[in-house]
C-alpha positions as CSV (number, residue, x, y, z in Angstrom):
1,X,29.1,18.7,20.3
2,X,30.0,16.6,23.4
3,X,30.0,13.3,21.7
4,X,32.7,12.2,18.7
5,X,30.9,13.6,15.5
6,X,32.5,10.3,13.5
7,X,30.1,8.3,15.5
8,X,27.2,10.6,15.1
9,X,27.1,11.0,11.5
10,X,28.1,7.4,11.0
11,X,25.9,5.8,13.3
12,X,23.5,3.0,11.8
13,X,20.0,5.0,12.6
14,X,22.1,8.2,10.5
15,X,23.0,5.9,7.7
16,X,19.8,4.4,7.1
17,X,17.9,8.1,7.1
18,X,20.1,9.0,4.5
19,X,19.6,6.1,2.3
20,X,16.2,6.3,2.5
21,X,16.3,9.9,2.3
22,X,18.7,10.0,-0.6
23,X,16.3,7.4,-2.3
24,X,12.6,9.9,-1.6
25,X,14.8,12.8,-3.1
26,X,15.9,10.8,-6.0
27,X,11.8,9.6,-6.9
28,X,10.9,12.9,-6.4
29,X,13.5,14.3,-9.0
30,X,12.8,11.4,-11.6
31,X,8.6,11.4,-11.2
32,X,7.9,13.4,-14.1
33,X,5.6,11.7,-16.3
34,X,5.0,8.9,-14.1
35,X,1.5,7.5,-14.0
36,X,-0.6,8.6,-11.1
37,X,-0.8,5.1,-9.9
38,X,2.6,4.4,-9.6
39,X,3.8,7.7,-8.5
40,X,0.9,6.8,-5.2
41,X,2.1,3.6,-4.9
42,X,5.9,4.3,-4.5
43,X,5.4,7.0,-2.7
44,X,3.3,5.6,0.2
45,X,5.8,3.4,0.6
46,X,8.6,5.8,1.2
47,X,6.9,7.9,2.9
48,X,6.5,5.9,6.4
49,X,10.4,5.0,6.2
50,X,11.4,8.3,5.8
51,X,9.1,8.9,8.9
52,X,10.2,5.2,10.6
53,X,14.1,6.9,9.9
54,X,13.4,10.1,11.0
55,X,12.2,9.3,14.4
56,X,14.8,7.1,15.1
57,X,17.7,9.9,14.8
58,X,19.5,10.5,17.9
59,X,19.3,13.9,18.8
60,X,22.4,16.1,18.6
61,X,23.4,19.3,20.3
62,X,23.8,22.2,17.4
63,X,26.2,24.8,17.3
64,X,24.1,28.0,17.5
65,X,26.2,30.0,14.1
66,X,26.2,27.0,11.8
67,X,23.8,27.8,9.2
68,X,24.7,24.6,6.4
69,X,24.4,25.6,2.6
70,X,20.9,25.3,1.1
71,X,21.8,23.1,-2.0
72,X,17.7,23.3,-3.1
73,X,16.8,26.6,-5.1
74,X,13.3,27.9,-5.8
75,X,13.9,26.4,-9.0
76,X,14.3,22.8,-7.6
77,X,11.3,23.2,-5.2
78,X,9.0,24.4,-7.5
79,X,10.3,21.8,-10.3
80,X,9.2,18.9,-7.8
81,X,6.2,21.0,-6.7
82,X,4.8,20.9,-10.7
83,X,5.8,17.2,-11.4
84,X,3.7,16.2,-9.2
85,X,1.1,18.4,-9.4
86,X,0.7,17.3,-12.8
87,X,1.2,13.5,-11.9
88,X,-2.1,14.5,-9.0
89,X,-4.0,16.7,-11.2
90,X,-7.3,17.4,-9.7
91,X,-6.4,15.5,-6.7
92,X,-3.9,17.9,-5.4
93,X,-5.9,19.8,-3.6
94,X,-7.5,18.9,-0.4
95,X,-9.2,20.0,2.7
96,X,-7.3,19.3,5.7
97,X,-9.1,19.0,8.5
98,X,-6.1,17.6,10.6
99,X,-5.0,21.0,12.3
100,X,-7.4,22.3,15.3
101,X,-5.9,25.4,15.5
102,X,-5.8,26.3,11.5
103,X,-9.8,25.4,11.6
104,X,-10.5,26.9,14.6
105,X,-9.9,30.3,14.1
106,X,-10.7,30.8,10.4
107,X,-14.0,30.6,8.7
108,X,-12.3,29.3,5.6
109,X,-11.4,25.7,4.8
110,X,-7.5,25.1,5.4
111,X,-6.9,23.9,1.6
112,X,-3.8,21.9,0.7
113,X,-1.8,21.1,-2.0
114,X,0.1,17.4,-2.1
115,X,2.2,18.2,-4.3
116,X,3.4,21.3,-2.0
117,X,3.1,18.7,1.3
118,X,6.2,16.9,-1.0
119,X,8.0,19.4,-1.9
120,X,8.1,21.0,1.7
121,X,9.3,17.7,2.5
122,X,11.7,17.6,-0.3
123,X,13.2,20.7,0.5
124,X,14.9,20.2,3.9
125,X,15.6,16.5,3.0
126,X,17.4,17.0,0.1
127,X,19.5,20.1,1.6
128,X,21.0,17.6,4.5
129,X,21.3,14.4,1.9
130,X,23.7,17.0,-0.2
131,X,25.3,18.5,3.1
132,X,25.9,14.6,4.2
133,X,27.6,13.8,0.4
134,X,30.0,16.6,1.0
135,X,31.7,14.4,3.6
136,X,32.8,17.3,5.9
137,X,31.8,15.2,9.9
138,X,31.4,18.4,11.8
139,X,29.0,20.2,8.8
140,X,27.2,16.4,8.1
141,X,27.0,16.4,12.1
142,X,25.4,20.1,12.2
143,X,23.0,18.9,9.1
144,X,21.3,16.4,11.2
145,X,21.1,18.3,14.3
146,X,18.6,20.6,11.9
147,X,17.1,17.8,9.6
148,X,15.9,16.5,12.6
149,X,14.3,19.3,14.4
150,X,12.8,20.7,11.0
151,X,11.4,16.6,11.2
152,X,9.3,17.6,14.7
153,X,8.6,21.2,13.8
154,X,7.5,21.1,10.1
155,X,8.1,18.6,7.7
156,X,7.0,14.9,10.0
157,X,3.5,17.0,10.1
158,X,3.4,17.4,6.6
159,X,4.6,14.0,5.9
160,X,1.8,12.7,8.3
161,X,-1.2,15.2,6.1
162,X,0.3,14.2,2.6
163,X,0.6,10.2,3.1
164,X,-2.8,10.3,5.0
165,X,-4.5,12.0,1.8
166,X,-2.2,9.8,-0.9
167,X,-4.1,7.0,1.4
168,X,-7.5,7.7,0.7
169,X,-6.8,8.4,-3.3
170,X,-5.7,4.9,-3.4
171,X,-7.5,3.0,-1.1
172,X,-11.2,4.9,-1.0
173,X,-13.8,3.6,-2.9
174,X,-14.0,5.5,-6.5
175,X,-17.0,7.4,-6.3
176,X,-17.3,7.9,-10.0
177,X,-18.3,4.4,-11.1
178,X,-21.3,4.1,-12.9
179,X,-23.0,1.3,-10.9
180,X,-22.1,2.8,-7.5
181,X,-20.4,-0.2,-6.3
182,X,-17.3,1.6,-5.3
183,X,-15.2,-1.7,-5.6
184,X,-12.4,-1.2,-2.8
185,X,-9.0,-0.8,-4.5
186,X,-10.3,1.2,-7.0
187,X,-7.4,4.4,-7.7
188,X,-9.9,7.5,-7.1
189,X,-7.5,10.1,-9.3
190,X,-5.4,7.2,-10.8
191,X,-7.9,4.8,-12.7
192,X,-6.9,6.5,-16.1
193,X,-3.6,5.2,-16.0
């Protein structure tokens, strides 16, 4: 790394990803039992800072043998994967039509899962927020190097698919009502709560 690593992993864009970071982590862990509107709410407003924070890291030149600990285990993932699941219920799933190539050449329907969409996000955020609270500057430095080129190869995308389908749950007319009037800012999935 060419530049001075203090700087780096100190720098004002790098210390407001990790707040905000630190913060989506934290929701995520503490969501269980939350009611389906709130959990929506909250998290489509993290969602485009984490993205906003993201995209405003400076990009750092990796070492090509650091591998940094993975602090998530399958157990984590998947606990974050069922809280929300269960806070989404039947509005989990969805199509996603967002990916040419995925359509294209399959004659299925690309389904997704939001609550996977989060905890694919979770994963690789929460693994560089626990690298970064270690304190070590050249491992915190390597961290964000690979937080933020997992952020354009995998997790921005999913980001992107999972806020724009959080979106229409909350802000879609709900197409159960029994006149029909569909009254915008109706909850789809979270009018029971």
């Amino acid at each position: 790394m060419k530049e001075n690593v203090h700087d780096i992993v100190y720098s004002h864009n790098t210390v407001e990803f990790v707040t905000v970071a630190a913060e989506f982590c934290a929701y995520m862990e503490q969501s269980e039992g939350r009611p389906c509107r709130e959990f929506v709410d909250t998290v489509l407003k993290l969602l485009p800072l984490l993205y906003l924070k993201a995209s405003l890291l400076e990009a750092v030149e990796a070492m090509d043998d650091f591998y940094p600990e993975e602090f998530v285990s399958e157990h984590d993932y998947e606990f974050v994967r069922q809280t929300v699941a269960a806070i989404m219920g039947d509005k989990d799933d969805f199509l996603d039509l967002g990916h040419d190539d995925e359509v294209r050449f399959s004659d299925e329907p690309v389904m997704k899962a939001i609550s996977e969409e989060l905890a694919d996000i979770y994963q690789p955020v929460r693994n560089f927020v626990e690298t970064y609270r270690l304190g070590i500057e050249p491992n915190m430095a390597e961290a964000l190097a690979m937080v933020r080129e997992q952020f354009e190869l995998y997790w921005g995308q999913r980001l992107v698919d999972a806020m724009r389908e959080l979106h229409r749950i909350k802000c879609r007319p709900d197409e159960g009502d029994e006149d029909g009037s569909g009254a915008a800012g109706s909850w789809g999935c979270c009018d029971e709560d």
